[in-house]
PDB file of the backbone (N, CA, C, O) and the ligand in Angstrom, with CONECT records:
HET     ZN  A 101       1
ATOM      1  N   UNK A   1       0.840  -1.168   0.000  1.00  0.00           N
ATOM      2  CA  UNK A   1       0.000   0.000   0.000  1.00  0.00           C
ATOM      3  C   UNK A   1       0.889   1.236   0.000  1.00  0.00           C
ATOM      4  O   UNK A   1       1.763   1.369   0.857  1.00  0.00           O
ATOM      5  N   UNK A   2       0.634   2.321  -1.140  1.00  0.00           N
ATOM      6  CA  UNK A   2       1.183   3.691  -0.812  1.00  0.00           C
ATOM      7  C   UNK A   2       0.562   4.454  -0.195  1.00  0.00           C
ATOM      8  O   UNK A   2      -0.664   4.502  -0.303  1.00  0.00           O
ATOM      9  N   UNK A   3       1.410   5.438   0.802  1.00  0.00           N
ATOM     10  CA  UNK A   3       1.443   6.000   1.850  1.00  0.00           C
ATOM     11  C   UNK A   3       2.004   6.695   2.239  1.00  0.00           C
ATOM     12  O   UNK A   3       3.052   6.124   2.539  1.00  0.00           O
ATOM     13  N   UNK A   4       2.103   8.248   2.636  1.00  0.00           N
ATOM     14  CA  UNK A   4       2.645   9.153   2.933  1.00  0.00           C
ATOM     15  C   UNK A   4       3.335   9.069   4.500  1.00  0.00           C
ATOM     16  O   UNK A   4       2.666   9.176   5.527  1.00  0.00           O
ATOM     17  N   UNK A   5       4.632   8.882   4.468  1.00  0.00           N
ATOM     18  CA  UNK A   5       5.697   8.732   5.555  1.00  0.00           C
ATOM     19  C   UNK A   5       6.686  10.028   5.462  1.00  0.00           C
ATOM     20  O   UNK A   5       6.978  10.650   4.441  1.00  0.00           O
ATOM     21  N   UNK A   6       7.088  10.249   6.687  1.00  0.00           N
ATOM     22  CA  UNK A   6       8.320  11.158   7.043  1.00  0.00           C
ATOM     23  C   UNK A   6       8.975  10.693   6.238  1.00  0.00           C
ATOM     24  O   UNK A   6       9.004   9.561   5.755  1.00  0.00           O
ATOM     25  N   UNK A   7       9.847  12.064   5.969  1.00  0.00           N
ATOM     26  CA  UNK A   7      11.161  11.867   5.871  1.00  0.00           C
ATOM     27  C   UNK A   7      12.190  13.042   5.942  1.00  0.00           C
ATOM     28  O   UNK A   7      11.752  14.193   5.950  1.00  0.00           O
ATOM     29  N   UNK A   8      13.442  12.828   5.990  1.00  0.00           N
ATOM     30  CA  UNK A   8      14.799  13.774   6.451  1.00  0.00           C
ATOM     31  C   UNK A   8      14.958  14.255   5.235  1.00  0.00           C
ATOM     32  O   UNK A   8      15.506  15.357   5.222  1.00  0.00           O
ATOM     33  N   UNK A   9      14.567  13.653   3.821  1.00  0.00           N
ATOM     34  CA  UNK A   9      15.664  14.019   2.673  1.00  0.00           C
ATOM     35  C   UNK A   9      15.551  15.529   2.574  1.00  0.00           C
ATOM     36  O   UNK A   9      16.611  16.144   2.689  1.00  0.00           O
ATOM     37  N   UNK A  10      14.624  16.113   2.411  1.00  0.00           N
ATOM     38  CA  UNK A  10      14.720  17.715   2.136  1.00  0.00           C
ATOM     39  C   UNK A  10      14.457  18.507   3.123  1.00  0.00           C
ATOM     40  O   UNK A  10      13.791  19.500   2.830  1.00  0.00           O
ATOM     41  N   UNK A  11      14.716  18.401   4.015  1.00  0.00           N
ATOM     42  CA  UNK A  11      14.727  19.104   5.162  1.00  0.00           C
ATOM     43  C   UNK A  11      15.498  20.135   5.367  1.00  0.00           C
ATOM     44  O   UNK A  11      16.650  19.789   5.626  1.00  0.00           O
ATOM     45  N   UNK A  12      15.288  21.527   5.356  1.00  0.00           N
ATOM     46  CA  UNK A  12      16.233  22.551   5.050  1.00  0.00           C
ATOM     47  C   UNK A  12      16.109  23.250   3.562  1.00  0.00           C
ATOM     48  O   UNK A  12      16.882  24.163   3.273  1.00  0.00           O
ATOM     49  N   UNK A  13      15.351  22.901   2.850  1.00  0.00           N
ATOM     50  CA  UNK A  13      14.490  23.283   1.449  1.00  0.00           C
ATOM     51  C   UNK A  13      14.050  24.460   1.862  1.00  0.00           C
ATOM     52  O   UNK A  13      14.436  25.497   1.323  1.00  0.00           O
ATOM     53  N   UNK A  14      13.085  24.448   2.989  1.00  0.00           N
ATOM     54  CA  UNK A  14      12.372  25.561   3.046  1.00  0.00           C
ATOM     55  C   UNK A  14      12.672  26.496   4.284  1.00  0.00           C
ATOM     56  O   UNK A  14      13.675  26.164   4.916  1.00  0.00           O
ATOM     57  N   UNK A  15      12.160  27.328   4.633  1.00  0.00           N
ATOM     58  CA  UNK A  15      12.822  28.506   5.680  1.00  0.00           C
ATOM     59  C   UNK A  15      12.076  27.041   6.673  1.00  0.00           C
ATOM     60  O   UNK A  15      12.833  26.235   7.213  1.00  0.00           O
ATOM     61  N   UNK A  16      10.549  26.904   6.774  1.00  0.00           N
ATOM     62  CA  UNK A  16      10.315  26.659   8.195  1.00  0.00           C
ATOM     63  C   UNK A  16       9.981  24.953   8.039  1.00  0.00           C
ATOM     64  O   UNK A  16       9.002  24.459   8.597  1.00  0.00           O
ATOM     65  N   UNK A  17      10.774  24.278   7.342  1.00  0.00           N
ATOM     66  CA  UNK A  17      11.190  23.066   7.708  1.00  0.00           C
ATOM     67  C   UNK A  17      11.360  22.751   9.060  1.00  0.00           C
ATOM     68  O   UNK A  17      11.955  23.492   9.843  1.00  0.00           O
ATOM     69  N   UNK A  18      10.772  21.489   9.414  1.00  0.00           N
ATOM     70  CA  UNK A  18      11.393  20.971  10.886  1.00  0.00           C
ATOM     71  C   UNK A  18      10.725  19.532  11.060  1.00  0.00           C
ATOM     72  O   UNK A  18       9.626  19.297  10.557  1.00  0.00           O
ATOM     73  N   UNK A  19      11.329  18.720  11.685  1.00  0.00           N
ATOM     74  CA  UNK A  19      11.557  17.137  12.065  1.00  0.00           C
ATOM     75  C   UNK A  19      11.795  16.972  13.230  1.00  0.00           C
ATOM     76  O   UNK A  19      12.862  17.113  13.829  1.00  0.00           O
ATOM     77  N   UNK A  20      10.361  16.531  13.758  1.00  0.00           N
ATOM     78  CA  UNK A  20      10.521  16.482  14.640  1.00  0.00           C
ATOM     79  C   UNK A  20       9.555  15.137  15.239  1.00  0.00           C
ATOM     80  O   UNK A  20       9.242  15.068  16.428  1.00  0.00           O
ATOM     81  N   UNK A  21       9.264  14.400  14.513  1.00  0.00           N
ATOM     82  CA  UNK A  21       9.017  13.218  13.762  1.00  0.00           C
ATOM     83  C   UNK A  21       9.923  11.909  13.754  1.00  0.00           C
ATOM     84  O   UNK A  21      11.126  12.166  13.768  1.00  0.00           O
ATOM     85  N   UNK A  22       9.602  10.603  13.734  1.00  0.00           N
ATOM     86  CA  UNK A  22      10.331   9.490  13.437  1.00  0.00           C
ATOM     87  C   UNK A  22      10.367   9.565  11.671  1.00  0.00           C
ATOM     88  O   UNK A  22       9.335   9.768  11.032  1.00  0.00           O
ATOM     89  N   UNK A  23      11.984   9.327  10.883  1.00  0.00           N
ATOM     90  CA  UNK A  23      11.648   9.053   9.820  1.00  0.00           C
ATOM     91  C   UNK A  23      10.940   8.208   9.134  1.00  0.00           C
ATOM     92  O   UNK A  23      11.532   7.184   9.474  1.00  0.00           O
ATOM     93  N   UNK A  24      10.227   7.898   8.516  1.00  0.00           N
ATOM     94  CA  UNK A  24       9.566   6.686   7.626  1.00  0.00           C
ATOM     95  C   UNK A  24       8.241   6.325   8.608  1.00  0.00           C
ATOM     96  O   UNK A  24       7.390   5.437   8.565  1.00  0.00           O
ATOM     97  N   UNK A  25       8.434   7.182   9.293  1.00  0.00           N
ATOM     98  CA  UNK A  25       6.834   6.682  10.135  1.00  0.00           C
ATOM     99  C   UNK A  25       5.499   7.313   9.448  1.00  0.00           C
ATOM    100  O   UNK A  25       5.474   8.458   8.995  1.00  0.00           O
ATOM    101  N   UNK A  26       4.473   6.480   9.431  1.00  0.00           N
ATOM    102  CA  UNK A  26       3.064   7.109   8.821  1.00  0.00           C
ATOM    103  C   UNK A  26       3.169   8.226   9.168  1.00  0.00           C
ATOM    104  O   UNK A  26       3.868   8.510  10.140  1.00  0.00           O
ATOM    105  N   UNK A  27       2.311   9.415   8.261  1.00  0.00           N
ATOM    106  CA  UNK A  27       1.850  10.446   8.802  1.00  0.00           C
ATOM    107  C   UNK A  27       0.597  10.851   8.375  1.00  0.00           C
ATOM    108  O   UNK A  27       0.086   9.983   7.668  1.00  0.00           O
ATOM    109  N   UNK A  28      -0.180  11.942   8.546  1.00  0.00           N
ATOM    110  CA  UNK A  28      -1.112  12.034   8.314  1.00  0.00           C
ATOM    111  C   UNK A  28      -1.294  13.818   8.482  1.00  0.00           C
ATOM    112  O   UNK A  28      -0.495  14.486   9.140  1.00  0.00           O
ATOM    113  N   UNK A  29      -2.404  14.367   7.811  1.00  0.00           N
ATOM    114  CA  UNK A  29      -2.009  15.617   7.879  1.00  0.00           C
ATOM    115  C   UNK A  29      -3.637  16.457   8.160  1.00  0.00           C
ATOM    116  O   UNK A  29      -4.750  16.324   7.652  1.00  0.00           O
ATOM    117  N   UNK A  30      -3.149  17.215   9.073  1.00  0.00           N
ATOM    118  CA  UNK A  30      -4.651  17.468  10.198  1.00  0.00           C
ATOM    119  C   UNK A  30      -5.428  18.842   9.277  1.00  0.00           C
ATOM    120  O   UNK A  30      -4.980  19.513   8.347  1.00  0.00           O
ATOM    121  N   UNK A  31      -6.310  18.879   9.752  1.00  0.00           N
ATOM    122  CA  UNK A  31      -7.532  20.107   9.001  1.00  0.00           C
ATOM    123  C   UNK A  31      -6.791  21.647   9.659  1.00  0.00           C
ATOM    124  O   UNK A  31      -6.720  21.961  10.847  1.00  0.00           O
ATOM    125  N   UNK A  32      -6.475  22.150   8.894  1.00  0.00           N
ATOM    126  CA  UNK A  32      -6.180  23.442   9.811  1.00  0.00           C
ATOM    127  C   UNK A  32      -6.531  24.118  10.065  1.00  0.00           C
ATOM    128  O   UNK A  32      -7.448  24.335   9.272  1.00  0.00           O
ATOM    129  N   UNK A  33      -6.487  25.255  11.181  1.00  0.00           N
ATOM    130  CA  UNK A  33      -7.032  26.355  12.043  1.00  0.00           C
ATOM    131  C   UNK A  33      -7.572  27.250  11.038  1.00  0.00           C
ATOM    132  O   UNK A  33      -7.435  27.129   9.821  1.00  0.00           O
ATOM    133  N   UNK A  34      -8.194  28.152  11.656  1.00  0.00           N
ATOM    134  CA  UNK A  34      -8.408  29.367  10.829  1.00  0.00           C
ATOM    135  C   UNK A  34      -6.675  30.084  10.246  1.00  0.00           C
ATOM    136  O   UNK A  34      -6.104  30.166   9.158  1.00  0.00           O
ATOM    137  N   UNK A  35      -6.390  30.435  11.497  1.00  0.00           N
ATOM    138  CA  UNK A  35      -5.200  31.541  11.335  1.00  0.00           C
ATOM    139  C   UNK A  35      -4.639  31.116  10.103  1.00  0.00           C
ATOM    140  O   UNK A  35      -4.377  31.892   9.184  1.00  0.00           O
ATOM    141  N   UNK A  36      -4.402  29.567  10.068  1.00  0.00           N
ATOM    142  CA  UNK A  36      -3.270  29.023   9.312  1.00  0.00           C
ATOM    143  C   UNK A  36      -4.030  29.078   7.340  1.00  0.00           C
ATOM    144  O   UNK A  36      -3.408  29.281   6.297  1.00  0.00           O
ATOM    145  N   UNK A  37      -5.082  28.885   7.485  1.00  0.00           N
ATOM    146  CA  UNK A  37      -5.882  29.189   6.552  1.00  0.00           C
ATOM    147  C   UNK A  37      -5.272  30.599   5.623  1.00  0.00           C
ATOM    148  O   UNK A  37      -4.871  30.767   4.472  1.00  0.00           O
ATOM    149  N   UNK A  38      -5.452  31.419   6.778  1.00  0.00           N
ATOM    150  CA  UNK A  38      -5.072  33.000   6.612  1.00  0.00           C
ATOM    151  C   UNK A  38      -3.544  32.803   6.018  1.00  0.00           C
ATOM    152  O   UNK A  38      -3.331  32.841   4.806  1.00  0.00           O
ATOM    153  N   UNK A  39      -2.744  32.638   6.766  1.00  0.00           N
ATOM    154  CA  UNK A  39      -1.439  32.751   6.686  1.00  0.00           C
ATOM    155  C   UNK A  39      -0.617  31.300   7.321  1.00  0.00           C
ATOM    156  O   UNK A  39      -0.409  30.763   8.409  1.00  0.00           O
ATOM    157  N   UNK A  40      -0.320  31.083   5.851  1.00  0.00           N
ATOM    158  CA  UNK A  40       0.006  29.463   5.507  1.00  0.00           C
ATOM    159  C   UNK A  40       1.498  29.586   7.127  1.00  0.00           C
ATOM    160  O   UNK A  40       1.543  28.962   8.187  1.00  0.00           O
ATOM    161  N   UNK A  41       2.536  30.762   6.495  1.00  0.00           N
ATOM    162  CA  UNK A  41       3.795  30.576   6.792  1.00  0.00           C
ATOM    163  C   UNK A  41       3.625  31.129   8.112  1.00  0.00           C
ATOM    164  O   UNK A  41       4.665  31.197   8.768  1.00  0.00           O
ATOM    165  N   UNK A  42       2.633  31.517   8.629  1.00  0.00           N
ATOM    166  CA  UNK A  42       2.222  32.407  10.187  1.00  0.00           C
ATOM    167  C   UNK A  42       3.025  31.518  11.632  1.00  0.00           C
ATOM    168  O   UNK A  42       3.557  30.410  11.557  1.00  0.00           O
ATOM    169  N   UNK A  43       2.919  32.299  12.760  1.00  0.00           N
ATOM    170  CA  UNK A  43       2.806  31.544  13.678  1.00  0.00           C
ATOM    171  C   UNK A  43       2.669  29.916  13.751  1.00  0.00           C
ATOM    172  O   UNK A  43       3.471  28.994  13.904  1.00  0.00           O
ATOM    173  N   UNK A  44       1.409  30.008  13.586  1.00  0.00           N
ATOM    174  CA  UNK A  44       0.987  28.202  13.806  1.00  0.00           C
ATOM    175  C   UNK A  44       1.625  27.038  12.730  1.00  0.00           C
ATOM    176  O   UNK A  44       1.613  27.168  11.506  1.00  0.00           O
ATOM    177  N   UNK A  45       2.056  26.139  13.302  1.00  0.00           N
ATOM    178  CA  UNK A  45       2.138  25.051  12.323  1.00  0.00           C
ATOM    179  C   UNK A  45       1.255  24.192  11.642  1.00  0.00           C
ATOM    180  O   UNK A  45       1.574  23.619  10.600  1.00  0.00           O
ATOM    181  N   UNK A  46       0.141  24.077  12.196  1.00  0.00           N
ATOM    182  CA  UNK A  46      -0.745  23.217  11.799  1.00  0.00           C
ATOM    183  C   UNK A  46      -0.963  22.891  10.217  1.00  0.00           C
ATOM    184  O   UNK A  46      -1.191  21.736   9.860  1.00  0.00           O
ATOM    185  N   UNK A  47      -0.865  24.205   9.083  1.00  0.00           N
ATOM    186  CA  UNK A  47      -1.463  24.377   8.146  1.00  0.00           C
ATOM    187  C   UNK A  47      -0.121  23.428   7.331  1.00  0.00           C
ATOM    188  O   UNK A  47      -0.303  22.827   6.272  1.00  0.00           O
ATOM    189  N   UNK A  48       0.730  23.445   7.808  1.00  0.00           N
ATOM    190  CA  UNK A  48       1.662  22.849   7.218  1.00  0.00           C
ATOM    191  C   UNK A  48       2.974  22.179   7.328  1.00  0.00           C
ATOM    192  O   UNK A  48       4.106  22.243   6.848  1.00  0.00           O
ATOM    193  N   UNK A  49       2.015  21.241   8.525  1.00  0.00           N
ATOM    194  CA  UNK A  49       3.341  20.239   9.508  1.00  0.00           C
ATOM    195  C   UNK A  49       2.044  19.111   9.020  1.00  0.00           C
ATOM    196  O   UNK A  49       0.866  19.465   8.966  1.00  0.00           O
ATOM    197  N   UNK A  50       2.555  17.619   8.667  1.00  0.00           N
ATOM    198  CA  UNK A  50       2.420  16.469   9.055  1.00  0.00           C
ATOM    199  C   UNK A  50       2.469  16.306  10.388  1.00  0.00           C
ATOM    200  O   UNK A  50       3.043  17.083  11.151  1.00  0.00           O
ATOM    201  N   UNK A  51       1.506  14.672  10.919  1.00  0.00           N
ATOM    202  CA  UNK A  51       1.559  14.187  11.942  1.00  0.00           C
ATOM    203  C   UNK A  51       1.951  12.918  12.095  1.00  0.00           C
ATOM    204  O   UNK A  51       1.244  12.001  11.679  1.00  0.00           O
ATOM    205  N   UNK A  52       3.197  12.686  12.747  1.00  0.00           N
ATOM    206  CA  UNK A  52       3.339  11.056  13.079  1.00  0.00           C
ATOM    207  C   UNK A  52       2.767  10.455  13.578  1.00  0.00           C
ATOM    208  O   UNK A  52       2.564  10.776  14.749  1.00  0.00           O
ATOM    209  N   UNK A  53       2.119   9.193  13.064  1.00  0.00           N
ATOM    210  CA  UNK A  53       0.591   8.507  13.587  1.00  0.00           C
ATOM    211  C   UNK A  53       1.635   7.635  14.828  1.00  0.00           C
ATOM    212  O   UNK A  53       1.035   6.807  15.513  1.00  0.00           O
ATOM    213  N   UNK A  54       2.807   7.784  15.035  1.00  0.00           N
ATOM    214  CA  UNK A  54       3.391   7.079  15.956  1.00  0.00           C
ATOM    215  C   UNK A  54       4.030   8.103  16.820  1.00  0.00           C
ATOM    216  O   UNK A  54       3.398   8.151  17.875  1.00  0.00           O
ATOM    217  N   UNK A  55       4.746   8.708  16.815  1.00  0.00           N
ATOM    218  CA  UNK A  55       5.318   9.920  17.906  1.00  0.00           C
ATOM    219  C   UNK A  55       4.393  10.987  18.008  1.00  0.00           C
ATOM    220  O   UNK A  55       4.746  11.863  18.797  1.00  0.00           O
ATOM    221  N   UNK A  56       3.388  11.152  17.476  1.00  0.00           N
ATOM    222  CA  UNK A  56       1.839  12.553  17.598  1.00  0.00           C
ATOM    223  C   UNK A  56       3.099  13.556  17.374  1.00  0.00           C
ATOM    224  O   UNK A  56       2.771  14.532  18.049  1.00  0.00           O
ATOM    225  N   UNK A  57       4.499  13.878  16.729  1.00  0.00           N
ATOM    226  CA  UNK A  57       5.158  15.138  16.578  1.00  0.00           C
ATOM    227  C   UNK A  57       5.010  14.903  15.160  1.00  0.00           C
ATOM    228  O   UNK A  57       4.652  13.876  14.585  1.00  0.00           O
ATOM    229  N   UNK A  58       5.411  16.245  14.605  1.00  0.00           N
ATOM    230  CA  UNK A  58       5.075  17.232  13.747  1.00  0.00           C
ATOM    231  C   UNK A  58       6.549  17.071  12.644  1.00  0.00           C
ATOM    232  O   UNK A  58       7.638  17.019  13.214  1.00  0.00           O
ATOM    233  N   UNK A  59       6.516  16.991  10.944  1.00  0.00           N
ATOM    234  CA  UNK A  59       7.515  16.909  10.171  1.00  0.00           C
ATOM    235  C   UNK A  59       6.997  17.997   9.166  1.00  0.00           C
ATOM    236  O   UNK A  59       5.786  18.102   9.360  1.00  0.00           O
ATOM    237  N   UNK A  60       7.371  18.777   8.261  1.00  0.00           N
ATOM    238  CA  UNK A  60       7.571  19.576   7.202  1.00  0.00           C
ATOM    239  C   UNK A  60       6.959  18.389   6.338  1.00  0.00           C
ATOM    240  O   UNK A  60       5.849  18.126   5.875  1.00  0.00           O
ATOM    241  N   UNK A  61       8.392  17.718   6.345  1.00  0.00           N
ATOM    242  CA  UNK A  61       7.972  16.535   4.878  1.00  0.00           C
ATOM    243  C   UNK A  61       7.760  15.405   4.739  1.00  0.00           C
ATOM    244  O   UNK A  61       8.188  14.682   5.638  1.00  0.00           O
ATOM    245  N   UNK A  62       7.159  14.864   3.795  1.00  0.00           N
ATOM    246  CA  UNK A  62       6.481  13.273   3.498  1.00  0.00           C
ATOM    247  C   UNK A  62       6.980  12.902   2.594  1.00  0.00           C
ATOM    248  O   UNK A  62       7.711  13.735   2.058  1.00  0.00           O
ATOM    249  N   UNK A  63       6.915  11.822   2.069  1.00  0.00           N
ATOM    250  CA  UNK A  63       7.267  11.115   0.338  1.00  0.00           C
ATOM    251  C   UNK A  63       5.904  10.324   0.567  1.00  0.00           C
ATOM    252  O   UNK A  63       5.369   9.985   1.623  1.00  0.00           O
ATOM    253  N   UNK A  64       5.497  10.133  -0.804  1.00  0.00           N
ATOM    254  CA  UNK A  64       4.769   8.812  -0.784  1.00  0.00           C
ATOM    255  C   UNK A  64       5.412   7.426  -1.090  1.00  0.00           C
ATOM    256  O   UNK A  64       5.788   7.220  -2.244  1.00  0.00           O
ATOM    257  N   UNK A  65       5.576   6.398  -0.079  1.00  0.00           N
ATOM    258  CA  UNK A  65       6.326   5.164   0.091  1.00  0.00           C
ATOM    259  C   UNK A  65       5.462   3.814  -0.430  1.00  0.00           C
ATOM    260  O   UNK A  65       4.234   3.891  -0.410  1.00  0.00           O
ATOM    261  N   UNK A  66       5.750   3.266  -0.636  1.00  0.00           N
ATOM    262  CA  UNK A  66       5.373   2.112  -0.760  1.00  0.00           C
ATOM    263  C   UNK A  66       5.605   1.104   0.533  1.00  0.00           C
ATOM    264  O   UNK A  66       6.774   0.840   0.815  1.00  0.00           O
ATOM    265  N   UNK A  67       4.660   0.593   1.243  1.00  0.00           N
ATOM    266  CA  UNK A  67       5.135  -0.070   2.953  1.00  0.00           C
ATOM    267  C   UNK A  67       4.348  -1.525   1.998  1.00  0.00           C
ATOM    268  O   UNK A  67       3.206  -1.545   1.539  1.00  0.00           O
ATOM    269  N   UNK A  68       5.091  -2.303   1.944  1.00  0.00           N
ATOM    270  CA  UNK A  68       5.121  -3.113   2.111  1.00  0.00           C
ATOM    271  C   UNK A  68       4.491  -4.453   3.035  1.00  0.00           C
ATOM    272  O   UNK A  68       5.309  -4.969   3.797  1.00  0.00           O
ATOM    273  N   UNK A  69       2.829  -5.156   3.009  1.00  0.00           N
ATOM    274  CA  UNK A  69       2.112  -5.741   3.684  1.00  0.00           C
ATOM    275  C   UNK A  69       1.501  -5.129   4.680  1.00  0.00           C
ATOM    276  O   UNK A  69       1.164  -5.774   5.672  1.00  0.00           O
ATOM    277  N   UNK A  70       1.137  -3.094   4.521  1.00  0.00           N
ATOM    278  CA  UNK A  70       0.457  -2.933   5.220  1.00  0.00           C
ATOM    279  C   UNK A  70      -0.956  -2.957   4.888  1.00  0.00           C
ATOM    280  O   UNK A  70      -0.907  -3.249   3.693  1.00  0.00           O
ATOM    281  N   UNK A  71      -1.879  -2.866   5.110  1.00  0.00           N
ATOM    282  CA  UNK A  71      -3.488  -3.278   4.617  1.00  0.00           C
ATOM    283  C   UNK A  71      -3.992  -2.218   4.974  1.00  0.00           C
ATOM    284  O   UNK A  71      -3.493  -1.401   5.749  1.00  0.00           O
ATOM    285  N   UNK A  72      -5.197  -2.148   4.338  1.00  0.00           N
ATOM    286  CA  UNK A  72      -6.219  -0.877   4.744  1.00  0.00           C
ATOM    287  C   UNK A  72      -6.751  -0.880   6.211  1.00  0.00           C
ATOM    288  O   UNK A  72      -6.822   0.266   6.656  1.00  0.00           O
ATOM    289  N   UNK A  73      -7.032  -1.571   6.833  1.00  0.00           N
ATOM    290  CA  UNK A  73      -6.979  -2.334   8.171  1.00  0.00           C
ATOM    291  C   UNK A  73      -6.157  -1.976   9.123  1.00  0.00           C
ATOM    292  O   UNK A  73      -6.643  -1.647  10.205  1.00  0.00           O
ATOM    293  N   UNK A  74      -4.697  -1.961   8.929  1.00  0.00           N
ATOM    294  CA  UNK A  74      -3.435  -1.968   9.425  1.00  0.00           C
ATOM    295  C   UNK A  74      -3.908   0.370   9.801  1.00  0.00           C
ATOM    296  O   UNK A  74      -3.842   1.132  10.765  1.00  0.00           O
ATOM    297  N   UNK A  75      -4.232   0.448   8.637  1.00  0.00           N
ATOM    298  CA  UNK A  75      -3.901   1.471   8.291  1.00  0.00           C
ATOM    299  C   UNK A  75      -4.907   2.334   9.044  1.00  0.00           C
ATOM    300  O   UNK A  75      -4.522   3.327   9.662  1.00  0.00           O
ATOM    301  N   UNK A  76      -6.448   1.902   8.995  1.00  0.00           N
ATOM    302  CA  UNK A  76      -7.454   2.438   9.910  1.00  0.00           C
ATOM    303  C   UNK A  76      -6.720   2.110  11.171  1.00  0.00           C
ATOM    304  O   UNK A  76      -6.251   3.121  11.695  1.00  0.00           O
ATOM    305  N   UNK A  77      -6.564   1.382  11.593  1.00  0.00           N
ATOM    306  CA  UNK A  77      -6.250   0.744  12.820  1.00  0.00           C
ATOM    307  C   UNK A  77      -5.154   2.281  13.713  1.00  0.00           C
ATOM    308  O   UNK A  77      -5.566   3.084  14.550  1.00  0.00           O
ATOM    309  N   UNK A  78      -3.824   2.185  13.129  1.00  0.00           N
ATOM    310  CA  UNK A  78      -3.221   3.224  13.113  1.00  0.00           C
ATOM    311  C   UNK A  78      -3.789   4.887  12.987  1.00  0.00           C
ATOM    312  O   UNK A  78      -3.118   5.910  13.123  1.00  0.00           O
ATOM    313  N   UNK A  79      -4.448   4.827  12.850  1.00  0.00           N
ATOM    314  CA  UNK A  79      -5.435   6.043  12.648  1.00  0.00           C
ATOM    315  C   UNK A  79      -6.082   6.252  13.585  1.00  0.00           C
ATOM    316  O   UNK A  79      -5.927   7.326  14.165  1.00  0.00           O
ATOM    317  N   UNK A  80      -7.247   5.086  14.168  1.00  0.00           N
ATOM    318  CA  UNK A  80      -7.683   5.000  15.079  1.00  0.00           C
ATOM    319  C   UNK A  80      -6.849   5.213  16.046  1.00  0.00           C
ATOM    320  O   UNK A  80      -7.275   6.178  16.681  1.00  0.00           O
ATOM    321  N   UNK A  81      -5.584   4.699  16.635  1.00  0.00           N
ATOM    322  CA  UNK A  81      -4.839   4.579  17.577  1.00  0.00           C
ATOM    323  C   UNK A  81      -4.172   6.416  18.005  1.00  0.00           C
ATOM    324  O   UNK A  81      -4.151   6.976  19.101  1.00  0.00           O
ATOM    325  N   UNK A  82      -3.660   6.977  16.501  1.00  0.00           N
ATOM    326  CA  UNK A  82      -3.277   8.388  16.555  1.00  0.00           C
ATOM    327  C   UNK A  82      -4.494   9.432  16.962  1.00  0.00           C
ATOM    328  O   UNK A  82      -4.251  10.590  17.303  1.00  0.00           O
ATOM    329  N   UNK A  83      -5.905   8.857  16.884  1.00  0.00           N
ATOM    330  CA  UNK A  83      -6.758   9.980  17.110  1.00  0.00           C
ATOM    331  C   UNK A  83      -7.076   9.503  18.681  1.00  0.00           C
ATOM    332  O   UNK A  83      -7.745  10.247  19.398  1.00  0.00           O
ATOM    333  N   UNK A  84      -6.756   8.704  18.996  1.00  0.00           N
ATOM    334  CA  UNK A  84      -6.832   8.151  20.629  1.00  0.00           C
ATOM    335  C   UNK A  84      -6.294   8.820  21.608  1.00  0.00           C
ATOM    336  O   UNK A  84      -6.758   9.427  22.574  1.00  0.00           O
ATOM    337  N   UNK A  85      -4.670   8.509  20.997  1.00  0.00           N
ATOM    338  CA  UNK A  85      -3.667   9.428  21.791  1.00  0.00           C
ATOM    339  C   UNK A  85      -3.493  10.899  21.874  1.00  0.00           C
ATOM    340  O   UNK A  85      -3.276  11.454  22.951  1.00  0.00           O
ATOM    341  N   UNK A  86      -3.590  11.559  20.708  1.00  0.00           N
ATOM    342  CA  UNK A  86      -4.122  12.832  20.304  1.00  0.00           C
ATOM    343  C   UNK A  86      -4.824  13.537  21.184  1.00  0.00           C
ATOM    344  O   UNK A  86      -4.428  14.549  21.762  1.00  0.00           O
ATOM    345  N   UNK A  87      -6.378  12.762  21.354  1.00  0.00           N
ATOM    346  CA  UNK A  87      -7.485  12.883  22.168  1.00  0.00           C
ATOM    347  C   UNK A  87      -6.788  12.656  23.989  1.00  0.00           C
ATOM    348  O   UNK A  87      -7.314  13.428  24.791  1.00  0.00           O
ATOM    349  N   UNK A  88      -6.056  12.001  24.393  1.00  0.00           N
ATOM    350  CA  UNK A  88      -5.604  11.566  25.354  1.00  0.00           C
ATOM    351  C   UNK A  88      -4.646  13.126  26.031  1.00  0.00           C
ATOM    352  O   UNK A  88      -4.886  13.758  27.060  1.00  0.00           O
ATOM    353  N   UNK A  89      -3.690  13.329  25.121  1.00  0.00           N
ATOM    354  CA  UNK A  89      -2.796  14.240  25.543  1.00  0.00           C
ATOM    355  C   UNK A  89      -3.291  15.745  25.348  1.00  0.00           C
ATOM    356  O   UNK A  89      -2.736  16.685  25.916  1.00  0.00           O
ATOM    357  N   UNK A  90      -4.164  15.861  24.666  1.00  0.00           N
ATOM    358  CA  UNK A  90      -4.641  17.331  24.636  1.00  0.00           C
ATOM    359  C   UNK A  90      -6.652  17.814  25.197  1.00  0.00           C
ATOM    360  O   UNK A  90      -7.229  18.892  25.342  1.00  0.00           O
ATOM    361  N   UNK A  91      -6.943  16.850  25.295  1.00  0.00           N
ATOM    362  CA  UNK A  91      -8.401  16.867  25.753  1.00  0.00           C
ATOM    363  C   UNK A  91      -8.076  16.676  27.183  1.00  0.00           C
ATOM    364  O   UNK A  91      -8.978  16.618  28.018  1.00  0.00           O
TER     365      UNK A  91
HETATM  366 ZN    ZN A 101      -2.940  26.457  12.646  1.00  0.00          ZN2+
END
């Protein structure tokens, strides 16, 4: 299954690059705020940080990967699990 994962390779491309993220770990990329709406490069990251469905921290960049025997299943599952913890540490 392809799938958008961290990664290090271009990191430093852009002014507000940052990794802070496991490489090659799923990510997933959240609805953003108003502000960020407004002003992509603003304050907030939201509008344009990935989320590691495994460390809940924040990367600039993704590739789309090819993972190898993960399933759609695998993949809800992981999803489910990141909106858990998510929900856990900030609610
Ligand atoms: Zn935001």
């Amino acid at each position: 299954m392809r799938v958008f994962v961290a990664t290090k390779a271009t990191q430093g491309a852009h002014v507000h690059d940052r990794m802070d993220g496991i490489d090659g770990e799923l990510v997933w990329l959240l609805e953003p705020c108003r502000a960020c709406w407004c002003y992509p490069d603003g304050r907030c990251t939201c509008g344009r940080m990935f989320s590691g469905l495994s460390s809940l921290r924040e990367t600039s960049t993704a590739v789309v990967s090819e993972v190898p025997g993960l399933t759609r299943e695998d993949l809800e599952r992981a999803m489910r699990g990141f909106v858990r913890a998510r929900r856990d540490l900030f609610c």
